[in-house]
C-alpha positions as CSV (number, residue, x, y, z in Angstrom):
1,X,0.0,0.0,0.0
2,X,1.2,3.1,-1.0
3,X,0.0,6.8,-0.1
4,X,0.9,10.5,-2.1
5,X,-0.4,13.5,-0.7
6,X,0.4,16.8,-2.5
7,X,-0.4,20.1,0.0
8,X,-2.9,22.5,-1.8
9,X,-2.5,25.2,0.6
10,X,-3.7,26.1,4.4
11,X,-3.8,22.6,5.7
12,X,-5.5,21.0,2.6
13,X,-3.5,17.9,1.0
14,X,-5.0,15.9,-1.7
15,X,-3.5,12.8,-3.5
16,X,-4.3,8.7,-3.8
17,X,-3.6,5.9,-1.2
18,X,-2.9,3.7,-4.3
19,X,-4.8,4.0,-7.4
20,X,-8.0,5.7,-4.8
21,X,-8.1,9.6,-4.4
22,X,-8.2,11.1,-1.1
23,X,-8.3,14.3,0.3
24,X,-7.4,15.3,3.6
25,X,-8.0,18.5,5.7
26,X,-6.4,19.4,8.8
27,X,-9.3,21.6,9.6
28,X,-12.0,19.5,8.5
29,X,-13.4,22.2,6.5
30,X,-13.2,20.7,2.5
31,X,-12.6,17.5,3.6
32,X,-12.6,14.8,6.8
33,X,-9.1,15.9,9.0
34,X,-6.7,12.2,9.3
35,X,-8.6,11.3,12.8
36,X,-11.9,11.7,11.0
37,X,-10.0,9.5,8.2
38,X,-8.9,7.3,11.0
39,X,-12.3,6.9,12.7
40,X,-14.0,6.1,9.3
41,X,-11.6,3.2,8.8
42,X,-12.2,1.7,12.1
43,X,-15.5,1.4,11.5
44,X,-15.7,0.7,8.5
45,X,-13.0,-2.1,9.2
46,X,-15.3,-4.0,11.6
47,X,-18.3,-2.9,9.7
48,X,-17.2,-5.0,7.2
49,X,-15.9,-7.9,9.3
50,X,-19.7,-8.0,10.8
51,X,-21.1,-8.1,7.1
52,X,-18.6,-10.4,6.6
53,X,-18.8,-13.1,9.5
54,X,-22.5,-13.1,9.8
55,X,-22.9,-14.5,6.2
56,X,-20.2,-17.2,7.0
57,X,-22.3,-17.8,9.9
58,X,-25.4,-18.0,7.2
59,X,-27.1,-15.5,8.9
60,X,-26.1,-12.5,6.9
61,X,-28.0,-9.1,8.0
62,X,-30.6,-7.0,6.0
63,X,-29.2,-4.3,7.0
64,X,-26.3,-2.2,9.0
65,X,-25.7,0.7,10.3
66,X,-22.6,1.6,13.0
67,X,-21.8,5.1,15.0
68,X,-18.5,5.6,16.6
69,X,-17.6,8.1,18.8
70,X,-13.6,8.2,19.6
71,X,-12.4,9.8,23.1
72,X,-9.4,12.5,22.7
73,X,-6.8,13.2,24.9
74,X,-7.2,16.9,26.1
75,X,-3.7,18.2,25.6
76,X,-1.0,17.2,22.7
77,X,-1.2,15.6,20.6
78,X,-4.9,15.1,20.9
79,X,-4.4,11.2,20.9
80,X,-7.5,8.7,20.7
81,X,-7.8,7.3,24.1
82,X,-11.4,5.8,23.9
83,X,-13.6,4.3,21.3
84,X,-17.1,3.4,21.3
85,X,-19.3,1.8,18.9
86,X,-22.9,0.2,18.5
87,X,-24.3,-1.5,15.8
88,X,-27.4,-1.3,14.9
89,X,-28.8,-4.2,12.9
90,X,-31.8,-5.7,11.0
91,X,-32.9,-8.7,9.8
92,X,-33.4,-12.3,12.0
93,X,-29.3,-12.4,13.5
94,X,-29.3,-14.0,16.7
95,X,-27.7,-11.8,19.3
96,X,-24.8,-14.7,19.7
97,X,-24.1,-15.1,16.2
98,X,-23.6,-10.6,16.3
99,X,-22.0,-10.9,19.6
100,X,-19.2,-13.8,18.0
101,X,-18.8,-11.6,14.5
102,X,-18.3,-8.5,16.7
103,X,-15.4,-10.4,19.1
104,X,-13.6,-11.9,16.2
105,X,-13.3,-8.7,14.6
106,X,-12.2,-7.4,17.4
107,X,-9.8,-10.3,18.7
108,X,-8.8,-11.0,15.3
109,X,-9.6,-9.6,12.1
110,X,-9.7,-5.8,12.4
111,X,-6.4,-4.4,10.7
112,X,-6.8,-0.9,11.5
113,X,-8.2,-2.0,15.6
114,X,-4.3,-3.5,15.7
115,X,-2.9,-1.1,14.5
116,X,-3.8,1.1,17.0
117,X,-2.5,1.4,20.8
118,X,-2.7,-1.5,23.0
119,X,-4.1,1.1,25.9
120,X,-7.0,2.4,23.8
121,X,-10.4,1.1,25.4
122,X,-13.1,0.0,23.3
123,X,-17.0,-0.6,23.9
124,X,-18.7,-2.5,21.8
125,X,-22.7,-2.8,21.4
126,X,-25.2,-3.8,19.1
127,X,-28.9,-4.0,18.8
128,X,-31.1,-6.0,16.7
129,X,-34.1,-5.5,15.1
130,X,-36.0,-8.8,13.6
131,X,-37.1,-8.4,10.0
């Protein structure tokens, strides 16, 4: 993997993490800042690990939706300390199958969850809602 970021003045970069453009903005005016960037691939990394999981299970959902909210250190350099996240899902999943899909991603699968610091907490929770 490969990123290029070219700066485009103030604290606006745009370029391509491989062949994909991105564009980044420190004030999160034009475009998400890198710990917007950052929160969007941790949930969309287990997002997709739940998708993924459940249909192995053969119990794929109708639907998903996640919201995460990440925890910032209040001085320098603003660090995540804490992440939260609840899914919200629809269609006949039993709560074990979600509660397995959302500990292996977790435990195991989640690339950009190990990739962060050992010391960040994370709270997991889900709902259900039968189809």
């Amino acid at each position: 993997m490969s990123a290029r970021l070219a700066w485009r003045g103030d604290q606006l970069f745009e370029g391509s993490v491989n062949d994909t453009p991105v564009t980044v903005d420190g004030k999160a005016a034009g475009a998400p800042s890198p710990v917007q960037m950052l929160a969007a691939g941790l949930a969309g990394c287990m997002a997709i690990d739940v998708v993924h999981i459940l249909g192995k299970m053969r119990t794929p959902p109708d639907a998903l939706d996640v919201e995460l909210t990440l925890e910032r250190a209040a001085g320098d350099p603003r660090r995540v300390i804490g992440a939260a996240m609840e899914f919200r899902i629809t269609g006949d999943v039993p709560d074990k199958n979600v509660q397995r899909a959302l500990d292996m991603s977790r435990d195991t699968y989640c690339s950009v969850w190990h990739s962060l610091r050992r010391d960040i907490e994370l709270d997991l929770g889900f709902t259900v809602t039968p189809t």
